[in-house]
C-alpha positions, 0 to 999 in steps of 0.5 A: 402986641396983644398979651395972647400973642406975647404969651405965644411968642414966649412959650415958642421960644421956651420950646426951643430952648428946652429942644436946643438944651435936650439936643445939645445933651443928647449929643454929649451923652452919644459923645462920651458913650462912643468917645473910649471905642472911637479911639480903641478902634483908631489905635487898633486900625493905627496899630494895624498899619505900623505892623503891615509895614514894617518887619516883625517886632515885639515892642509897642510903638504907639507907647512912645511915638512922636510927632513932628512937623505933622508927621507921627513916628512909630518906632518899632523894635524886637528884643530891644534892637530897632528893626526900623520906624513906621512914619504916619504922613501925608500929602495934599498935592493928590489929584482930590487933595489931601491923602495919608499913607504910612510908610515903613522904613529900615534902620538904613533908610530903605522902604520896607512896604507903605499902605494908603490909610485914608484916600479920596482919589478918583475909583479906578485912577487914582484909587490904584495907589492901593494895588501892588502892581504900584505900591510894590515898587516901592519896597526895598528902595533906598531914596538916597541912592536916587539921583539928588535923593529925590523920588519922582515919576518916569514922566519928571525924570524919576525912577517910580512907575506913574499909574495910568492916566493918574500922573497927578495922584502918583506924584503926591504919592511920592510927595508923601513918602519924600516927606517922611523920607527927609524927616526920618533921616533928619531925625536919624542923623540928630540922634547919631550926632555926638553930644557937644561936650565943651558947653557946661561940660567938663573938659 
């Protein structure tokens, strides 16, 4: 290799170099300008939701919430009284995969109202789990009262209006929900399950 071609060779790696380490700076810069307005932003959207669905409260439910098994829990109280828990959950049985919906429930279990947060469902089809003439259906439904305690479509012998032509995307809808359902009162019934007092209590 001649010296000429070295030479040439060397000063077009130190270009890339010098482009890779200005790049990869740009990039952090950009990172940490955008980093504190990304996450008010997804607080404020986060915030937005647990209030579209649950009653009227005066706490902050993002100051504790909690997560379990993927799921975020948001609970919501009004002058100290809970007025019911916004649960962040999801599902990955929808007609384009994964999609999250946050589901607002009542002290006693029962929905009070859900909102899709993020979707990729077919326009038209699927996409209709955001209209009421569907999510509407949900409110005020206790899934305990359900036979087995399961929510499911007409078509699997269920009691929730399918979406035309979108059976799939309505049964991960319920899917979702079930699953903040089952979690919900799980955690409810631990919380009301009495301390045992016999190991390294007094008796």
């Amino acid at each position: 290799m001649s010296k000429k071609l070295e030479s040439s060779l060397k000063n077009m790696i130190l270009c890339l170099l010098l482009i890779s380490a200005v790049m990869a700076g740009a990039l952090g810069f950009v990172y940490g300008v955008t980093k504190g307005p990304i996450e008010k932003a997804n607080k404020e959207k986060e915030m937005q939701a647990v209030k579209d669905v649950l009653p009227e409260f005066n706490n902050d439910p993002t100051a504790d919430a909690k997560e379990i098994d993927g799921l975020k829990f948001y609970n919501a109280a009004k002058d100290g009284q809970p007025v019911g828990c916004a649960v962040k959950t999801f599902t990955d049985k929808g007609f384009s995969g994964h999609f999250e919906l946050m589901v607002g429930f009542k002290p006693d279990g029962s929905i009070n109202k859900i909102v899709v947060l993020e979707h990729k469902e077919t326009p038209g089809l699927g996409s209709k789990m955001r209209e009421p003439k569907f999510a509407d259906q949900f409110n005020g439904l206790n899934i305990g009262t359900l036979k087995d305690k399961l929510l499911k479509v007409k078509k699997d012998g269920g009691t929730v209006d399918a979406i035309t032509a979108a059976t799939i995307s309505s049964r991960a809808y319920c899917d979702g929900i079930q699953k903040a359902y089952n979690l919900y009162m799980n955690t409810l019934q631990n919380a009301a399950a009495p301390a045992d007092t016999t190991k390294g209590g007094t008796k």
